[in-house]
C-alpha positions in Angstrom: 0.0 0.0 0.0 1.5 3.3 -1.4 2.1 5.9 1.2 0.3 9.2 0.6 1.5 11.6 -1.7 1.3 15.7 -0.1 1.9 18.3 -2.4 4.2 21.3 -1.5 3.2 24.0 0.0 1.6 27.1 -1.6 4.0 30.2 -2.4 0.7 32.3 -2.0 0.9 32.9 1.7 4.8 34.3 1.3 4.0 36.1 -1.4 1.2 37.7 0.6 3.3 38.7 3.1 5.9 39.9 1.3 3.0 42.4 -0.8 2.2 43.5 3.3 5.7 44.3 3.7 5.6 46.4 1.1 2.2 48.1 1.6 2.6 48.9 5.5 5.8 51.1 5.4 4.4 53.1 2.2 0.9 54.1 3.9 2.0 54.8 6.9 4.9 57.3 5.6 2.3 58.9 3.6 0.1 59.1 6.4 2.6 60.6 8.4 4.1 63.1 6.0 0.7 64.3 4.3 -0.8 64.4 7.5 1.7 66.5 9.0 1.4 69.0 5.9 -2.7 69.1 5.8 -2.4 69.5 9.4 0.4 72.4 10.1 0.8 74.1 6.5 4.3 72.9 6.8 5.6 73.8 10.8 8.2 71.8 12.4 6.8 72.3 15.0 3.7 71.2 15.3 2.3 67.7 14.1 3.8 65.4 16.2 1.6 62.7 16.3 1.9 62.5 12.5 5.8 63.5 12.6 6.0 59.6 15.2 3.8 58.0 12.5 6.6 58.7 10.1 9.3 58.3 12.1 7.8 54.7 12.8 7.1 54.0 9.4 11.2 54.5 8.7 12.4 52.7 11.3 10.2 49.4 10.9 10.1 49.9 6.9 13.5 48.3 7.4 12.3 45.6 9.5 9.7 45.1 6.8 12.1 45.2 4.0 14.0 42.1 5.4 11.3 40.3 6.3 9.9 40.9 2.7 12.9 39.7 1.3 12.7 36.5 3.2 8.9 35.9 2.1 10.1 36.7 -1.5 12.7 33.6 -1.1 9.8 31.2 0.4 7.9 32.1 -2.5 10.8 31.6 -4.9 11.4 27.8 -3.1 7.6 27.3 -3.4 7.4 28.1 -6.8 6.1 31.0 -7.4 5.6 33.0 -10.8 8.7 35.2 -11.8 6.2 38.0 -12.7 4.6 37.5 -9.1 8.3 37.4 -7.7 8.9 40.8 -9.5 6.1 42.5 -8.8 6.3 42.4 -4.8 10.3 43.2 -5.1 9.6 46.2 -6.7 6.9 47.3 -4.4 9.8 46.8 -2.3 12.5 48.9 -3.4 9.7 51.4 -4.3 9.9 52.5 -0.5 13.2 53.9 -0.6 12.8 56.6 -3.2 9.3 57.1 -1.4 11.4 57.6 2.3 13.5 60.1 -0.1 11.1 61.9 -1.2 9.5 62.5 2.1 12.7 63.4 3.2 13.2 66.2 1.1 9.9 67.6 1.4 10.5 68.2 5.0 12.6 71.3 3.5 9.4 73.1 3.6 9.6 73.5 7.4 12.8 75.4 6.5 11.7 77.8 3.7 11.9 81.3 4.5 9.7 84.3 3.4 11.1 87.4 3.6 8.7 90.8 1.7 10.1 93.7 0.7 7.9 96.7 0.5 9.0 100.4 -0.5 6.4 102.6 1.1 8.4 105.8 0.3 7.5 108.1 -2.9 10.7 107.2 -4.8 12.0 104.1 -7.0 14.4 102.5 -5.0 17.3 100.6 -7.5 19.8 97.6 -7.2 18.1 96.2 -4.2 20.3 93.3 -2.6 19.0 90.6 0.0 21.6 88.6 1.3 20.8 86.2 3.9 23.2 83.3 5.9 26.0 84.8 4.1 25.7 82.3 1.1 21.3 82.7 0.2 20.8 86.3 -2.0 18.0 87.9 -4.1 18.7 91.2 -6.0 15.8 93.2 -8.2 16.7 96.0 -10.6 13.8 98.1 -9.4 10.9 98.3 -7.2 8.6 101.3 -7.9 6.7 103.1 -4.9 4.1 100.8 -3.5 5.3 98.1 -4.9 6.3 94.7 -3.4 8.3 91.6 -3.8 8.2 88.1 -1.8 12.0 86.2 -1.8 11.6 82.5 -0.4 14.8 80.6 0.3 15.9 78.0 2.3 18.9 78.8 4.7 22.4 76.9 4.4 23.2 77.6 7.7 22.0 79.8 10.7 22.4 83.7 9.7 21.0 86.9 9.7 19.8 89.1 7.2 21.1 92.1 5.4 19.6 94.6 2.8 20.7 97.5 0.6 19.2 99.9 -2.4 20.4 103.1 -4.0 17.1 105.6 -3.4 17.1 108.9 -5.4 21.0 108.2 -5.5 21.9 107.8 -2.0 22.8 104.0 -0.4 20.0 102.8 2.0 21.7 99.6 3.9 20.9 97.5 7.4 22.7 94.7 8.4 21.7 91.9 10.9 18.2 92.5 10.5 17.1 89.8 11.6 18.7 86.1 12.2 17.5 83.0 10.4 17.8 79.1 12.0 17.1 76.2 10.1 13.8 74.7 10.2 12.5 77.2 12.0 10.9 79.3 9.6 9.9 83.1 9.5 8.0 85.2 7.7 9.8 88.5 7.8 8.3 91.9 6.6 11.0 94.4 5.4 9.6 98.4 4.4 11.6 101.4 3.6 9.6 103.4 4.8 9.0 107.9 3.4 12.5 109.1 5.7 14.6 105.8 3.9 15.1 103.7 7.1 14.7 100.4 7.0 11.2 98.8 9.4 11.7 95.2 9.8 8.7 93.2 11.3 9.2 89.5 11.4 7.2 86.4 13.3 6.9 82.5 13.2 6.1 81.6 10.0 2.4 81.0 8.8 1.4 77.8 7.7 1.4 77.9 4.4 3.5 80.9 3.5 6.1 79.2 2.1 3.8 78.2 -1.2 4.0 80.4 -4.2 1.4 83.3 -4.5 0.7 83.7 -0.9 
């Protein structure tokens, strides 16, 4: 009498683990990154439920990653499809330039917004903005009433200095005001009717670092 014959086992349940490897780390950094930008506009300091949700989605997406490797292999021993195989690898990998991404759009806790109005009753030319030593914005011209927005993101902590020619004469101020990274400002900079320089600057608005605002 024969003995029974038992088939081997079925890559399916490695191969869905390996797709929940995947999955987990990508939602939850997504969570945690959009959520912190909905929520704050884009301050550092704020958020930080969804700022743990992200930092919990790096730190295990690497746990994940391994383990999803490993499932990939069972699957591979078990049989299963080289399409299926590659499919789940990449969702993978995909994670990394995902983590990158998110990375980098942290910089928008760091952007700075700095406005420059002339209130006086004369053209003011050559205006210079140099901030952090290294970050600088120059305009050819900026009529009375007029008004111009400079967003940067700081190198390095540093303060802020200005200078224009008005009706000929050199309007300047140095260390207006000082700049730290990731801790943005909005910073409001008029020259006013007697050609001094007002500087008004506070914690940065959520949102103010997008374009048109």
């Amino acid at each position: 009498m024969s003995a029974p014959t038992t088939s081997p086992p079925e890559p399916r349940r490695a191969l869905r683990l390996a797709t929940t490897c995947g999955l987990a780390p990508m939602a939850l950094g997504s969570l945690g990154f959009f959520g912190w930008l909905i929520s704050t506009g884009g301050i550092s300091s704020e958020g930080d439920a969804f700022k743990f949700i992200g930092i919990a989605a790096l730190s295990g997406g690497l746990v994940l990653f391994v383990i999803g490797l490993g499932a990939l292999a069972v699957a591979r021993r078990r049989g299963a499809a080289s399409r299926s195989l590659g499919r789940r690898a990449l969702l993978l990998f995909a994670n990394f330039p995902l983590a990158a991404a998110y990375f980098f759009g942290l910089e928008v806790a760091a952007i700075q917004r700095v406005e420059v109005v002339n209130l006086g009753h004369a053209a003011i030319q050559d205006l210079s903005l140099v901030a952090c030593r290294d970050a600088r914005y120059e305009a050819a011209e900026l009529r009375p009433g007029e008004r111009i927005v400079w967003r940067f993101t700081p190198p390095s902590e540093g303060t802020l200095s200005v200078s224009a020619r008005r009706s000929g004469e050199t309007v300047s101020r140095e260390d207006m005001c000082m700049f730290f990274i990731f801790m943005r400002k909005d910073v409001l900079v008029e020259l006013t009717v007697d050609g001094e320089w007002k500087v008004t600057e506070a914690d940065g608005a959520p949102w103010s670092w997008v374009p048109g605002r």
